[in-house]
N, C-alpha and C positions, 0 to 999 in steps of 0.2 A: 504494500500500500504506500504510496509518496505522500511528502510530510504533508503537503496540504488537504490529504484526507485524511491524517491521523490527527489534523489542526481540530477537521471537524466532528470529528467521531469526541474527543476529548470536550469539544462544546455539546455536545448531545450528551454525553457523562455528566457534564458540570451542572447540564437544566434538570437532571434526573435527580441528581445526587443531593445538595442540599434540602431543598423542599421533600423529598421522601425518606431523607434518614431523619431530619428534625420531628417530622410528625410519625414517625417510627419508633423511634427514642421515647417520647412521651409519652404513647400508646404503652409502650413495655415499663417504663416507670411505674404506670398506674395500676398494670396488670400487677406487677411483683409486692405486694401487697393484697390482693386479691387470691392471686394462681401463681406462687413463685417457680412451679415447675413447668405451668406453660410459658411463664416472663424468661426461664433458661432459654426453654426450647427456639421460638422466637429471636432469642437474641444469638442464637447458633444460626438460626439462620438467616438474621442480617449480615452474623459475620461473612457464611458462605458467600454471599451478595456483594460484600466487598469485598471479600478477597477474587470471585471474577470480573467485579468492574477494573481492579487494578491489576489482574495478571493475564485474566485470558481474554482482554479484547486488546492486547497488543501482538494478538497472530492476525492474520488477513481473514484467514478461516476457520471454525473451531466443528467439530462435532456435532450435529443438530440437538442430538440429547443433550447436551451443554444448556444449548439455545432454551430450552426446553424446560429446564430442570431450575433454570435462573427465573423464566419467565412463570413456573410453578412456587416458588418460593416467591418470589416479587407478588404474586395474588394472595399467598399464605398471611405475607404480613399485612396487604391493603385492607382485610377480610378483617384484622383487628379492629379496624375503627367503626364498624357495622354485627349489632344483635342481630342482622337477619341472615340469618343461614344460605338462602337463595340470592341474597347480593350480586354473587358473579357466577356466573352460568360458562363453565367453559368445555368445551370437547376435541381431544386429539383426536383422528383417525389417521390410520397407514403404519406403515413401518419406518420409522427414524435412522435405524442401523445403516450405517456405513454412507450417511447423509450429509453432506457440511455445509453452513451457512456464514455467514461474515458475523462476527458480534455484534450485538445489541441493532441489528434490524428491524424487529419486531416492537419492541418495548418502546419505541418512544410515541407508536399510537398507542397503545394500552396506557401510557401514563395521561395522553391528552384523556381517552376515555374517563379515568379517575379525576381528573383536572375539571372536567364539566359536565360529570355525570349529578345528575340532580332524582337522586331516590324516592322512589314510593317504601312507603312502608309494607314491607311483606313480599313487594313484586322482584323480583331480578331486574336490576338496574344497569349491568352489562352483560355484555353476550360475547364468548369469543370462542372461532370455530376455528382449527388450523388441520385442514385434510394434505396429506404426504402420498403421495403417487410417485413410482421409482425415479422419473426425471421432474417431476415439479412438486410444488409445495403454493397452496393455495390458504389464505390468512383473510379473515375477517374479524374487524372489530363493532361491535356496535352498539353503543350508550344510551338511554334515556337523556334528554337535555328540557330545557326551557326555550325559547327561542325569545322569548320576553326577560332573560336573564344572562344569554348568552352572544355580546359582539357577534357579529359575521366573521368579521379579524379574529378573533381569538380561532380558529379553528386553523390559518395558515401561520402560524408562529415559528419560529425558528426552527425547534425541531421539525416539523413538517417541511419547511424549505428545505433544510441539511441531506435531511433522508432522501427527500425526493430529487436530489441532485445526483447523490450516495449512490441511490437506484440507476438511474443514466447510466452512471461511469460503469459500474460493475455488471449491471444488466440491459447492455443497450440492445432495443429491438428482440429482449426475453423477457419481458417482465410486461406485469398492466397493473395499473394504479386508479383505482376507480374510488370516488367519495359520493354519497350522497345526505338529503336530509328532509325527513320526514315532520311534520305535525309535532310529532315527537321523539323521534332516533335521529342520531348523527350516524353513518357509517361511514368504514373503510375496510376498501377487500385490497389484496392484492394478490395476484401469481405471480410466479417467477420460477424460471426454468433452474432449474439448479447446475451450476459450473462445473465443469468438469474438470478431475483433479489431476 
């Protein structure tokens, strides 16, 4: 990867990283007083979380179960800050084995989801589907929002620029990047052919 992607891969770290470990932190604060062996648990795996923000998204390419395993732990701790058990609605399909994707690809829609997701009580307030087919790998995110609550702007922000340029370079003429928005959903799908190694 040339440093001016590693420039911005490091800016998609930096808009994840503060704003999700601060209210991470205080979630587990309040737990360990409550549940001290879930406040453990939780905080093992924020560790896990950072120790891949800082060691394995400086390959180009990492394992899709990586991908995978970061962005299942990234939804473990969001699920702290919601009593409702149905909060996030998520589903693998296919086989990950012997799969590779670039790091932190995925997550910086999943964070926008959390960013402006506006919950009902009781209902599943995001949805995320990621089907794996032996050469592609097919991702959907998609949030309940306001639209009376929610800029227009706020949906193409930085992360969303970064990525979608990100996507270009590394998947040009294999990838599709489609957004829409409903009454009440925001989505984002995308496919993308997977690189051959």
């Amino acid at each position: 990867m040339c440093n001016g992607w590693r420039h911005q891969l490091a800016l998609i770290k930096s808009q994840i990283n503060p704003h999700f470990l601060f209210n991470t932190l205080n979630n587990i604060d309040v737990l360990i007083e409550l549940d001290a062996e879930r406040a453990s648990a939780y905080l093992k795996k924020l560790s896990d979380i950072m120790r891949f923000m800082l060691y394995e998204t400086k390959s180009e390419q990492i394992p899709l179960e990586k991908e995978l395993l970061y962005i299942e732990k990234y939804l473990d701790l969001q699920k702290i800050r919601s009593a409702n058990p149905n909060y996030v609605d998520v589903k693998v399909t296919g086989n990950s084995e012997g799969k590779f994707i670039e790091p932190m690809l995925l997550i910086p829609f999943i964070e926008n989801a959390f960013k402006h997701v506006i919950p009902k009580s009781g209902e599943t307030a995001i949805f995320i589907r990621i089907e794996i087919q032996p050469d592609s790998l097919t991702f959907e995110c998609r949030n309940h929002y306001s639209p009376n609550t929610v800029p227009e702007t706020d949906y193409s922000g930085l992360g969303n620029d970064l990525i979608e340029k990100r996507l270009q370079l590394l998947y040009p003429k294999t990838h599709t990047l489609t957004k829409s928005k409903t009454a009440d959903y925001y989505a984002v799908m995308l496919t993308l052919n997977f690189r051959a190694q």
